[in-house]
Residue, then its C-alpha position, 0 to 999 in steps of 0.5 A: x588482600x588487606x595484609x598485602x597492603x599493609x605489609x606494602x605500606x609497612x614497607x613503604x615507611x621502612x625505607x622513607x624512615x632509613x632514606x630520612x635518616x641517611x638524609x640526616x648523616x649525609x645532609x641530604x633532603x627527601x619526602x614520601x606520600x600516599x595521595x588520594x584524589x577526589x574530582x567534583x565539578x563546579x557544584x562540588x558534585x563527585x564526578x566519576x569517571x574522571x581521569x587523574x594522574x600526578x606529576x612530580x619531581x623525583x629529584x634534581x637530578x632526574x626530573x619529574x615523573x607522572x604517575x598512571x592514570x586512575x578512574x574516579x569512582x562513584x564519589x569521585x574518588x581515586x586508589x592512592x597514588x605512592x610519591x617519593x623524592x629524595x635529594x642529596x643535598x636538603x635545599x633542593x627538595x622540591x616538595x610540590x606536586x601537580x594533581x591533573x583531572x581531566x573529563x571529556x574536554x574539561x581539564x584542570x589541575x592543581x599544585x599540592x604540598x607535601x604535609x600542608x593540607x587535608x586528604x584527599x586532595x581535591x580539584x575541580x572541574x569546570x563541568x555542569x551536568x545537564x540532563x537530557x530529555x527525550x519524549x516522542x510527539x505523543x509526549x512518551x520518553x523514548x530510549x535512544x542513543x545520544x551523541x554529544x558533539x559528535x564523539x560522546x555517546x550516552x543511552x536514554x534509560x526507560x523514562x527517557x532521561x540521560x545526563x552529561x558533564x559538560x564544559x560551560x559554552x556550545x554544544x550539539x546533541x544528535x538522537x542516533x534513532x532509526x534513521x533520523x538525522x536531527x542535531x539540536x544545538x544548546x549552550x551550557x551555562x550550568x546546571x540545566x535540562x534540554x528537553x528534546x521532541x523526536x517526531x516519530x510516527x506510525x505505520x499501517x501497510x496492508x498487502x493485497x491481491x487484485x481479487x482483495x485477498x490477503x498476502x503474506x509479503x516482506x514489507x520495509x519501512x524505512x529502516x525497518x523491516x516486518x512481514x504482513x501477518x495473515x489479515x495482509x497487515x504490517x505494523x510500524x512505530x517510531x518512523x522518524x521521517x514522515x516521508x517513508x518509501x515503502x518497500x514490498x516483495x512478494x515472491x516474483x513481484x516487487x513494489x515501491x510506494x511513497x507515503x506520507x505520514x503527515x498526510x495519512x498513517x496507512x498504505x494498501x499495496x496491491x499485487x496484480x497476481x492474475x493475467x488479464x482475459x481474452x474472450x470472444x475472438x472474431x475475425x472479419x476479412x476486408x480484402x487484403x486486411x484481416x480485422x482482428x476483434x476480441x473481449x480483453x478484460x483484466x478482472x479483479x476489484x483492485x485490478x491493475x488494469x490494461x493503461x499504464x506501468x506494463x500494460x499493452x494489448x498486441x497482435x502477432x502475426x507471421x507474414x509472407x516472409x515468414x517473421x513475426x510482426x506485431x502491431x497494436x489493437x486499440x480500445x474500440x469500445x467497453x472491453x472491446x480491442x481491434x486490430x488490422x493485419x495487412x496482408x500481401x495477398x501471398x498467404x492462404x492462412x494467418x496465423x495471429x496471436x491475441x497478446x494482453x499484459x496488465x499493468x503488473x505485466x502479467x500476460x496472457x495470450x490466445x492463438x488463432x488460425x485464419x483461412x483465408x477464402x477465395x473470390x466467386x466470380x462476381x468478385x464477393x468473398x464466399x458467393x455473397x451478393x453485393x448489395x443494390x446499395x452498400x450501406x454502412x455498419x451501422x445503418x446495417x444493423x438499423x435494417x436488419x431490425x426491420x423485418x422484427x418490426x413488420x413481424x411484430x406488427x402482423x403478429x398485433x393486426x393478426x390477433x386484433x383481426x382475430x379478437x374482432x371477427x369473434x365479438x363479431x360473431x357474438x353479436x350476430x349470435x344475440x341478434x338472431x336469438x333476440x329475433x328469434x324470441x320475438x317471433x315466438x312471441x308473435x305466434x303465440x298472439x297473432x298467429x291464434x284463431x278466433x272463435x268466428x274464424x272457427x266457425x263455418x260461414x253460412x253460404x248464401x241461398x242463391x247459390x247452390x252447389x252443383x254437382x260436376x258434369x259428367x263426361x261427354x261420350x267421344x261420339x258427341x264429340x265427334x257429331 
């Protein structure tokens, strides 16, 4: 490579030596250069990358001409530029030429003489070179894209720092970041820094079912985009704008769900994956009209519920006329809807169907026949006896507690009854056996004979006994 441009240049200086002495005989002019170029900005700082090129006159005759554009190096500098004139007449050589550099909207040029001054030529430009700054609001550099005045792109490095060239005057810096769409004006009036503060924020998204299990679902986040890992989380950084729309799929199902970073670094989005239950059906007929009652809950601690989104509970039926109708049932109580089915009096059975979707639109549904029953002739569906005085629901089910009551009151009165004949019939027990014992003791004392009661009295001596008549004959009877 050397020889070859040794040779060029041997050559070179050949025919500038033959074209001067030509010049000589004939009366004629002409000049030939090697023209290297070094670009610094207004500091005296090598600039690289500047673009340089040289005009100049070939001859009188022919004008000017320009040479290719070369590309400063790293200190400045260009490959040399070959520069040849010649005239046939001395006095109208021109020996000037004119070096341009250019960089970006900087541009400056300056007029050089062939064999006055010193190598390599050297023009300026009106740049300053500002270094950019990039940290997150924790105070950590970020690599990012930067675009200055919408059209000069530059990267950050690791430590978050980037420099520039620019013209003295008003510029803007854009961070391409993400989605952030942030432009910072500043004003170069030599060597500066601009410091630059992205807000950029962190996100937790956890993805659960209705029960609080864990679910593997795609999660977006702005403008990116991770899969909840198998504890149900998905983790973002460097959101640029606190008011992200989280976006989650999970097979069949789809949620969208704002969030605001400012207030709150973390989101839970639940799937309903499991329909509601529907227990405890009861129909109860009311003349034309079939009431409709059933249990219908939507289980689950994170459960969507039966209000709101695509929740409804409904009643299907067919009619006389053979089309499906559907009317609402309505929450009457805890997990308890009803429904009423009016009827034409033209069908023997109904058949209903008890539908409930939850707010996440998983549906459930539970089929039934009903027969209709016919009237006994005092007017009572099934035989039933009216009652002497119809009462209401309610004041039903206050008398029918009160046979328990009259029940559980005998069952009290029976064993008090009961427990009181048996302390009674324990205490007679003691008092004839304490009677019993007192007359023993009187026996035993009163009761005794004396000695004079033992004794035989003495009869008195007037008093004799007599021994007893004997019989009389019957003959002295009859005399």
């Amino acid at each position: 490579m050397k020889k070859i441009v040794l040779s060029a240049m041997f050559l070179f200086l050949a025919i500038s030596a033959i074209s001067f002495a030509a010049d000589e005989e004939y009366g004629g002019g002409g000049w030939a250069e090697y023209v290297s170029v070094q670009v610094l900005d207004s500091l005296g700082i090598p600039i690289e990358g500047a673009q340089v090129n040289i005009t100049w006159e070939i001859t009188d005759a022919r004008g000017y001409a320009t040479t290719k554009t070369l590309i400063t190096d790293s200190v400045g500098k260009t490959g040399s530029f070959m520069l040849t004139n010649q005239e046939y007449n001395a006095e109208d050589t021109n020996y000037d030429y004119i070096v341009n550099a250019r960089y970006n909207d900087a541009y400056a040029n300056k007029t050089f003489t062939y064999g006055k001054g010193s190598a390599p030529r050297t023009v300026f430009l009106p740049l300053s070179t500002i270094t950019f700054r990039i940290r997150d609001g924790a105070g950590l550099p970020v690599q990012v894209e930067l675009v200055v005045d919408k059209k000069y792109s530059m990267h950050t490095n690791a430590n978050g720092i980037a420099t520039m060239l620019l013209a003295n005057g008003t510029h803007s810096v854009q961070p391409y970041y993400m989605d952030m769409q942030d432009t910072t004006d500043f004003i170069v009036k030599g060597l500066q820094t601009v410091d630059l503060t992205m807000n950029l924020y962190a996100l937790a998204v956890r993805v659960i079912d209705d029960e609080g299990n864990p679910i593997a679902a795609q999660v977006y986040a702005g403008t990116q985009t991770q899969k909840s890992i198998d504890d149900g989380w998905a983790y973002f950084k460097n959101i640029t704008n606190p008011q992200v729309v989280v976006k989650t799929s999970y097979g069949r199902y789809a949620k969208t769900v704002p969030v605001d970073l400012d207030a709150d670094d973390e989101a839970i989005v639940v799937f309903d994956t499991h329909p509601p239950e529907i227990e405890s059906i009861q129909p109860q007929w009311q003349e034309k009209n079939l009431q409709v009652r059933a249990i219908i809950e939507d289980k689950g601690a994170y459960a969507s519920g039966l209000r709101g989104g695509n929740a409804s509970v409904e009643l299907y039926y067919m009619g006389s006329d053979r089309v499906q109708k559907k009317v609402p049932m309505y929450s009457v109580g805890y997990k308890l809807y009803e429904g009423l089915i009016e009827t034409d009096g033209q069908v023997q059975t109904i058949r209903y169907t008890v539908q409930a979707s939850d707010a996440d639109g998983n549906t459930a549904s539970n089929s039934e026949t009903f027969v209709i029953p016919t009237a006994n002739p005092s007017g009572f569906v099934g035989g039933a006896t009216p009652p002497a005085n119809p009462v209401s629901e309610q004041n039903s089910a206050d008398w029918a507690i009160i046979p328990v009551i009259v029940f559980v009151i005998a069952i009290v009165a029976v064993i008090g009854y009961y427990y009181y004949k048996m302390r009674m019939a324990a205490q007679m027990d003691a008092e004839e056996a304490m009677q019993a014992e007192e007359k023993k003791k009187e026996y035993s004392y009163s009761e005794k004979p004396s000695m004079s009661e033992l004794v035989p009295k003495k009869q008195d001596s007037d008093m004799q006994i007599k021994p007893p008549s004997p019989p009389k004959s019957p003959k002295l009877e009859e005399k």
